[in-house]
C-alpha positions as CSV (number, residue, x, y, z in Angstrom):
1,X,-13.6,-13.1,7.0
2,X,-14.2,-9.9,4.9
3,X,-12.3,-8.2,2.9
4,X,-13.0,-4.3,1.5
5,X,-12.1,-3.0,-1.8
6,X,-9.5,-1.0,-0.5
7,X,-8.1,-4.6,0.5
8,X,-8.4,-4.0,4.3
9,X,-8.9,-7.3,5.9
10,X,-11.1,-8.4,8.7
11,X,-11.6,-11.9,10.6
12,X,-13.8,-12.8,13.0
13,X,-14.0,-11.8,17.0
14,X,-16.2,-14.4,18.6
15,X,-18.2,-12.2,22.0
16,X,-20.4,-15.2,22.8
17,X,-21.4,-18.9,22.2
18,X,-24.5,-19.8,23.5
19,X,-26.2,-23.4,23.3
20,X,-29.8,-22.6,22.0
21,X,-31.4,-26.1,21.7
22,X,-30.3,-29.3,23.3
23,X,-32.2,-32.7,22.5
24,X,-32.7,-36.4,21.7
25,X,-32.6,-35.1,18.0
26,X,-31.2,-31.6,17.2
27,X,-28.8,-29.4,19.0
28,X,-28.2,-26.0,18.3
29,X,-25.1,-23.8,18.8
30,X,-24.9,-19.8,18.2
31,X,-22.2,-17.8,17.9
32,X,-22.0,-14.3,18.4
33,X,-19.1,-11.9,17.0
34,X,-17.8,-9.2,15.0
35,X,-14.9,-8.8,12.1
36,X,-11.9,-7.0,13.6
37,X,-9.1,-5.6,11.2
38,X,-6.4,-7.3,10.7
39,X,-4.3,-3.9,11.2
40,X,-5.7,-1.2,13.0
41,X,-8.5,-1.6,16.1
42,X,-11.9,-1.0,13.8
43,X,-14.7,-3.6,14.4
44,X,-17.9,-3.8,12.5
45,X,-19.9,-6.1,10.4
46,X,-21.8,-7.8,13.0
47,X,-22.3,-11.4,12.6
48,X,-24.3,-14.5,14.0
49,X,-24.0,-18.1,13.0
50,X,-26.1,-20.9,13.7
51,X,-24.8,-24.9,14.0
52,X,-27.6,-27.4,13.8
53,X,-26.3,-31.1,15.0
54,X,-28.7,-33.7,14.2
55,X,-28.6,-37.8,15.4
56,X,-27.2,-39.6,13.8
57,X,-26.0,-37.5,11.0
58,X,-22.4,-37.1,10.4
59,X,-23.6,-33.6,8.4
60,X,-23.6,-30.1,9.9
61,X,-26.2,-27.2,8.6
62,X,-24.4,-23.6,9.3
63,X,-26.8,-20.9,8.9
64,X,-24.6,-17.4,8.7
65,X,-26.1,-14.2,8.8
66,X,-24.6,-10.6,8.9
67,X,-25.8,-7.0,9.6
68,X,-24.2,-4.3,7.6
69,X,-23.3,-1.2,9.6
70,X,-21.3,0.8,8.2
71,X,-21.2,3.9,5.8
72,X,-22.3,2.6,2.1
73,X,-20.7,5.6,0.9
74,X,-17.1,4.0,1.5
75,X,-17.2,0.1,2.8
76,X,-17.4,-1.6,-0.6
77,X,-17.4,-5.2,0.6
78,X,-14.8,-6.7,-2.0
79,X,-15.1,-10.6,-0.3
80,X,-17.6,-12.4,2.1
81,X,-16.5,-15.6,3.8
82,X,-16.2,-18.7,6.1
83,X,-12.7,-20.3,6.3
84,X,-12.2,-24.0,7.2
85,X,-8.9,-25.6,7.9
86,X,-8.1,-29.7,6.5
87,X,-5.6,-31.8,8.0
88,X,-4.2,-33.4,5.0
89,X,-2.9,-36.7,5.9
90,X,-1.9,-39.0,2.4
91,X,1.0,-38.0,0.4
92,X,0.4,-35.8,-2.4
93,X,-1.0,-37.9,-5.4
94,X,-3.6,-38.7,-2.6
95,X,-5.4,-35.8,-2.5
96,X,-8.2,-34.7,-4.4
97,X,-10.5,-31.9,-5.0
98,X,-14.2,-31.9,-6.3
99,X,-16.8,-29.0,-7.5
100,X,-20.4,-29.8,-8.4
101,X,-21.3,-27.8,-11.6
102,X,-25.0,-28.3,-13.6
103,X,-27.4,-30.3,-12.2
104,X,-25.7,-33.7,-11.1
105,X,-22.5,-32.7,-12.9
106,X,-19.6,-33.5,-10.8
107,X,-16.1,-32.2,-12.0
108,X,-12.8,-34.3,-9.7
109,X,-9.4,-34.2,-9.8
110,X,-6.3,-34.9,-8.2
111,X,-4.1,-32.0,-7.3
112,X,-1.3,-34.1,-9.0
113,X,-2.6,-36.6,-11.4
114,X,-1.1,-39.3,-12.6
115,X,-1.8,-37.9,-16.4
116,X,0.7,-38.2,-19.2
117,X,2.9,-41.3,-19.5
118,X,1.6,-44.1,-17.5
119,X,2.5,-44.6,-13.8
120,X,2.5,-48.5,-13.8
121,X,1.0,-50.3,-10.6
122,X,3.8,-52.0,-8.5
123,X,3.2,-55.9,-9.3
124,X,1.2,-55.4,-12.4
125,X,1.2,-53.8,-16.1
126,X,-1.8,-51.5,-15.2
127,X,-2.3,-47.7,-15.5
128,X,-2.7,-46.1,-11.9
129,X,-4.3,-43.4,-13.7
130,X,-8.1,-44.6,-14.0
131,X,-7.7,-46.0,-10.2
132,X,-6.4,-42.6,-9.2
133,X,-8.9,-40.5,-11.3
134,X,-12.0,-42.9,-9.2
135,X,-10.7,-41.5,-6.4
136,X,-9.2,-45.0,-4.8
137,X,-5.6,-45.4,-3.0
138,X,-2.8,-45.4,-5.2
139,X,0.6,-46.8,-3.4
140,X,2.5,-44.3,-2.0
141,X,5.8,-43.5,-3.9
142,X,8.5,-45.3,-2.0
143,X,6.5,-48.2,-3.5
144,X,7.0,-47.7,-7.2
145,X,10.4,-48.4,-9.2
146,X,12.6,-45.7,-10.3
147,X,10.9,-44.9,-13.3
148,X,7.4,-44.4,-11.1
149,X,9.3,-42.3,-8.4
150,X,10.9,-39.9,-11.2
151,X,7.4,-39.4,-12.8
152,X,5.6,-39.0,-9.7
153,X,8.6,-36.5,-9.0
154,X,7.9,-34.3,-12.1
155,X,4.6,-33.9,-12.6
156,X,2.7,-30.8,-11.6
157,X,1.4,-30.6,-8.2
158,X,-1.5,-28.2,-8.1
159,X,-2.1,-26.2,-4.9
160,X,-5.1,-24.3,-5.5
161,X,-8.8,-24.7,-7.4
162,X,-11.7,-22.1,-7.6
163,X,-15.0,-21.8,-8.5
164,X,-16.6,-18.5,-9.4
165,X,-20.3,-17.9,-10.2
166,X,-20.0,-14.2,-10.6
167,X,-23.8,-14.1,-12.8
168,X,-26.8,-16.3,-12.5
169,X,-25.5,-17.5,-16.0
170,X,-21.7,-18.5,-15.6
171,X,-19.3,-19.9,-14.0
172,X,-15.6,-21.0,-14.3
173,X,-13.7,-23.6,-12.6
174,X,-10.0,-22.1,-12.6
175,X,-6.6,-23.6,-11.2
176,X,-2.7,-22.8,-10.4
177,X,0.3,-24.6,-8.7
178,X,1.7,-21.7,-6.9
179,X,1.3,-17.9,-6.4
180,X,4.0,-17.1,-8.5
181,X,1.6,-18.4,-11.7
182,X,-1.0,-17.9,-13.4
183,X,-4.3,-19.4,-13.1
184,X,-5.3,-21.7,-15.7
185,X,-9.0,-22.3,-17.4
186,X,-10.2,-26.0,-16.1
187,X,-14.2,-26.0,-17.0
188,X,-16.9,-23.6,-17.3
189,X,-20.5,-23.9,-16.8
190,X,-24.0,-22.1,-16.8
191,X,-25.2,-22.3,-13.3
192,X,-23.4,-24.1,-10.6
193,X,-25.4,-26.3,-7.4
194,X,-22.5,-25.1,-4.7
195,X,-20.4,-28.2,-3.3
196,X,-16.5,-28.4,-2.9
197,X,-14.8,-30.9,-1.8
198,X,-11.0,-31.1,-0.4
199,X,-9.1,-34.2,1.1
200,X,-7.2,-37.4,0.5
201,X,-8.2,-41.2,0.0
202,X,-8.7,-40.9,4.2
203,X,-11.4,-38.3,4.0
204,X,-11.7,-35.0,4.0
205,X,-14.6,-31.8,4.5
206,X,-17.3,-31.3,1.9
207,X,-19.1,-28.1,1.8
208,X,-22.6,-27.4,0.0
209,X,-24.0,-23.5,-0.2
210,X,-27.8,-23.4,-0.3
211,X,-28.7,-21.7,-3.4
212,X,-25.5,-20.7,-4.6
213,X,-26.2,-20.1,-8.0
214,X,-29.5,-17.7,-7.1
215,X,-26.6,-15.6,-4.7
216,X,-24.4,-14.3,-7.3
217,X,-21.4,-13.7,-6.6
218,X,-20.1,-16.2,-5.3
219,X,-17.2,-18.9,-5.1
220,X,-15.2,-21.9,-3.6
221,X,-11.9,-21.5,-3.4
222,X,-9.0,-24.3,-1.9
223,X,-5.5,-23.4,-1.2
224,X,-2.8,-24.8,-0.5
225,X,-4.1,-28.1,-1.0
226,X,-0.2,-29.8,-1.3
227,X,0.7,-28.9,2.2
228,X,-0.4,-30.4,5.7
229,X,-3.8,-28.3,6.2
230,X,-5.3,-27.0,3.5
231,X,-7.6,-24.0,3.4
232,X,-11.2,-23.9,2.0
233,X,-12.9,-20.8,1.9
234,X,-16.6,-20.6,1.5
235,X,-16.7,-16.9,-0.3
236,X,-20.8,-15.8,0.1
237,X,-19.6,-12.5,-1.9
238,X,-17.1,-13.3,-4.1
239,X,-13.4,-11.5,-3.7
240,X,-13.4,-12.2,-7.9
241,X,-16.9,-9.8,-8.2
242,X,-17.4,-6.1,-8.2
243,X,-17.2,-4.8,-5.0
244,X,-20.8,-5.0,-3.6
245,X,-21.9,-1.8,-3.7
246,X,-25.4,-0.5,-1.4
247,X,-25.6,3.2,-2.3
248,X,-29.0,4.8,-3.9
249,X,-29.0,4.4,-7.6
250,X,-29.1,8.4,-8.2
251,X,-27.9,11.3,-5.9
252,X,-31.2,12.7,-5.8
253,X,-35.2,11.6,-5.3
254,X,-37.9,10.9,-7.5
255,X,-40.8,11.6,-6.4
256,X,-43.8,9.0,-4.9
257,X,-46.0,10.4,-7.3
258,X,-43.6,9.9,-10.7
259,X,-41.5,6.7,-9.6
260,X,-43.0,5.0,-6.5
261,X,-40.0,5.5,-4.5
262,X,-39.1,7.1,-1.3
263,X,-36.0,8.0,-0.2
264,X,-36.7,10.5,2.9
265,X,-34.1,9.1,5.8
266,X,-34.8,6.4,7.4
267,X,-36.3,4.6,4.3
268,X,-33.8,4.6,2.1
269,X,-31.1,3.3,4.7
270,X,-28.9,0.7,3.7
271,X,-28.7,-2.6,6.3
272,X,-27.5,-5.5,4.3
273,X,-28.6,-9.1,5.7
274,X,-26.9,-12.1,3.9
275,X,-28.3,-15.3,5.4
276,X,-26.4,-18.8,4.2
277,X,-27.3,-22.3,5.1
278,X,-24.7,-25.1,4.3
């Protein structure tokens, strides 16, 4: 998915899927496309991506790479991403969303936590809180009394978490319940490793960016995380960043002898490549 910073969208046309490699060991899928706009019949931004199944492994490495053609005097890429789609199958207090940050810094949450007065356990005098936070089952709410169905009732249900690494030194881990409000501050950080995770207690899809922090701007965003599928998008330019921007630097050359540069055409055109493995 792309998006331009005159908030055109484009999504992907697949052309072709090709198996590469087949084996005992690895397996190796390519698909072939282009990003068509959502409104309007322009395609452009050709892209390949790369699925490497290994034995055994219940892990898939995606290797996506684009080639920029278009004119870099007017297609300021504004986001950069791959989209995924999770069933969501527990009820709501269920669900939970991780970020890796520094190092092995792991910030989790649920999207509704059980956070304020305590939710006792049905048959016991413990807090389902701790439980909840650990990421284990918590009953589901037709099994709590009255006073732990009104509570489960009230509190906040948040929908949607991002993390943005828009420098090589900061990031911010923001979230909201709805679109009608306003992102709130969670965490912030120096230089993130690149994993999100969204699902319930039954599973869920973890995603981890190869050097995310080194490809600035970048984020992980979930949405919609209280409703059957939630979306993950995997944003390799971040929509939260300047617009990337691959005009020259000046409107005029330099000179080999003065600067070491060379501008003349053919040198100085721009063909981005952005190649990702997760």
């Amino acid at each position: 998915m792309c998006t331009l910073d005159d908030r055109s969208a484009f999504t992907s046309s697949i052309r072709k899927v090709t198996v590469e490699q087949t084996g005992p060991v690895r397996a190796v899928v390519k698909i072939e496309g282009v990003h068509k706009a959502e409104t309007g019949a322009r395609e452009w931004l050709p892209f390949t991506v790369r699925l490497y199944f290994y034995a055994g492994l219940e892990q898939v490495r995606l290797v996506h790479t684009i080639v920029f053609d278009g004119d870099d005097q007017k297609d300021f890429i504004r986001g950069l991403g791959v989209a995924f789609s999770v069933p969501m199958r527990e009820q709501i207090h269920n669900r939970h969303v991780r970020f890796s940050g520094e190092g092995d810094g792991l910030w989790a949450e649920p999207i509704e936590p059980a956070s304020g007065r305590p939710l006792v356990l049905p048959g016991s005098r413990g807090n389902a809180y701790p439980d909840q936070l650990a990421g284990k089952r918590i009953p589901n709410k037709e099994a709590f009394d009255q006073r732990g169905q009104k509570l489960l009732a009230d509190w906040a249900v948040w929908d949607a978490f991002k993390l943005v690494q828009p420098t090589a030194d900061g990031f911010t881990i923001q979230k909201r319940t709805n679109p009608q409000s306003c992102w709130l501050n969670a965490i912030a950080g120096k230089r993130a490793s690149g994993l999100v995770f969204i699902g319930d207690v039954s599973g869920g899809l973890a995603v981890g960016v190869k050097n995310f922090w080194q490809s600035y701007p970048a984020s992980l965003e979930v949405q919609r995380a209280s409703t059957e599928a939630a979306d993950l998008s995997v944003w390799l330019w971040s929509p939260d960043a300047a617009a990337m921007d691959l005009r020259h630097y000046d409107t005029r050359a330099h000179g080999l002898d003065s600067s070491y540069e060379d501008v003349q055409p053919g040198f100085s055109t721009r063909t981005a490549w952005r190649d990702r493995a997760r």
